[in-house]
Every structure is written in structure tokens, then in C-alpha cells.
C-alpha positions in Angstrom: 115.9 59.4 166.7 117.8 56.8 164.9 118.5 56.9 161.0 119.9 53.6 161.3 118.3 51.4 163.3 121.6 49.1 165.0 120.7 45.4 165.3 122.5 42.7 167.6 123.7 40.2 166.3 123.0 36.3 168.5 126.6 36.8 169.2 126.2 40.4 170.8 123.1 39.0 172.7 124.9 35.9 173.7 127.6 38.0 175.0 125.6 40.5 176.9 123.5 37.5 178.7 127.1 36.5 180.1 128.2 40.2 180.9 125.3 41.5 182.7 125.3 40.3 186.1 129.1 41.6 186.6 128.2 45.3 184.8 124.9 45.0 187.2 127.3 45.1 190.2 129.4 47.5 188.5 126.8 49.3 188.3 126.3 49.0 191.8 129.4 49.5 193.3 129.4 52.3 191.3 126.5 54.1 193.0 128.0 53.0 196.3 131.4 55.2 195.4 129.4 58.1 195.2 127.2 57.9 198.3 124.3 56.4 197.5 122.6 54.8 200.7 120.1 52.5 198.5 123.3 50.9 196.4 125.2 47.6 198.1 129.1 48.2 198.6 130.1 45.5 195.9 133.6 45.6 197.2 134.8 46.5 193.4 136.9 48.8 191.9 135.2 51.1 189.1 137.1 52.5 186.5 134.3 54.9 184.9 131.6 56.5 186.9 128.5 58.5 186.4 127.2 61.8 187.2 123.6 60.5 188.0 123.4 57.9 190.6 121.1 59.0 193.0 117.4 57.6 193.4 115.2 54.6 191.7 115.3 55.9 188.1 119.0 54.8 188.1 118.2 50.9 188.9 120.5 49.5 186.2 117.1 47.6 184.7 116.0 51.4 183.6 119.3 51.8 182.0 120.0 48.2 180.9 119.2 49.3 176.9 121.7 52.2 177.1 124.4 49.5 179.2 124.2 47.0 175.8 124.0 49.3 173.4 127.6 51.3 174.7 128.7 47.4 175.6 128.2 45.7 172.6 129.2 49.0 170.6 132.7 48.7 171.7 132.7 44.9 170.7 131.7 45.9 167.4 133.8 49.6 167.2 136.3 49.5 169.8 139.2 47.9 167.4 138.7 50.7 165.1 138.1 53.6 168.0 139.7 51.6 171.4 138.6 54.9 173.3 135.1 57.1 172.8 135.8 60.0 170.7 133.6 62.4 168.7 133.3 60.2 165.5 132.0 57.2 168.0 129.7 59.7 169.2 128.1 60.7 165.8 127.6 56.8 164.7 126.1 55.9 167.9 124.1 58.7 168.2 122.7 57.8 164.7 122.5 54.3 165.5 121.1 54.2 168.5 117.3 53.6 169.1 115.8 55.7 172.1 116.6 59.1 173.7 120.7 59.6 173.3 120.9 62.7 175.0 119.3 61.2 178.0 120.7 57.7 177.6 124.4 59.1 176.1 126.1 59.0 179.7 125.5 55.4 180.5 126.6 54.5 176.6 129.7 55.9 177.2 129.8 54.2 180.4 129.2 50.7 178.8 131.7 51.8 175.6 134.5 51.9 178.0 133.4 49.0 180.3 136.1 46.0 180.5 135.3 43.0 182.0 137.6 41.8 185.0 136.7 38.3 183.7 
């Protein structure tokens, strides 16, 4: 559990409002790149991809918290630490309010997220 609870900023929530729809089809495509036959070919290049990505528990609105936390932690980090590393790790696993070991995947995934626009 969190020590410190992390809180977004109007800015951060501002930003992910404009982000999501394009990380949702990430998200998709992504799925699609590894077989699933319930994801929609997006027609997208992915940079990062998941292990998980089978079955209904992986709709991106089950994982949407984990998605803005990683996302908005490498607007806030990702000067200082451009690329996820251990010491990223630490402070968002301390930060982070929810399950990070089940969530941690799709954090990372978000962390190294860049927007194509």
C-alpha cells in the first residue's frame, strides 16, 4: 500500500483527458499484435507491449488507473529518469495507490508511453 498517497495535479488530469482516447487504441492495437481475436487491429505501431492481453479483465477501463498513474508519472519524473529504472520503481511503488504488483506492468507501460501527437 501507498506511504505517500500521489495526487494529480488539474494539469495532469487535463492532460490525461486529452491522452486517453489515443493510449485506449494503443492499448488496443496492442492486444491485436499479440493475437487477441476480441481487440480491433488499430492499424498502429506499438512501441511497448504487455505480457497479459488476453480476455475481458484487460479492457483498458480495468486498467485505466494503472495507464495515468505510469502516464502522468513520466510527466512529472521522466526529465529526471527519461527511462524506468529501479529508483522509479521504488517511488512509484510507494506512491502509488492500489495493488502495484498487479497493476506494475501496465505502469511501466504508460511511464514509457509517447504520444504520436
Amino acid at each position: 500500500m501507498a506511504t505517500k498517497a500521489y495526487t494529480y495535479t488539474d494539469d495532469d488530469l487535463s492532460t490525461w483527458e486529452r491522452i486517453k482516447k489515443a493510449f485506449a487504441n494503443d492499448w488496443e492495437q496492442t492486444k491485436a499484435d499479440f493475437g487477441s481475436d476480441t481487440a480491433r487491429d488499430m492499424d498502429q505501431d506499438v512501441d511497448d507491449t504487455l505480457k497479459q492481453m488476453a480476455g475481458s479483465d484487460d479492457a483498458f477501463e480495468n486498467r485505466e488507473q494503472a495507464f495515468r498513474f505510469g502516464y502522468t508519472a513520466q510527466r512529472r519524473y521522466g526529465t529526471e529518469h527519461p527511462k524506468w529504472n529501479d529508483d522509479v520503481d521504488a517511488r512509484l511503488r510507494n506512491e502509488y495507490d492500489g495493488d502495484y504488483e498487479a497493476d506494475r506492468d501496465y505502469i511501466r507501460h504508460a511511464y514509457g508511453y509517447q504520444s504520436k501527437s
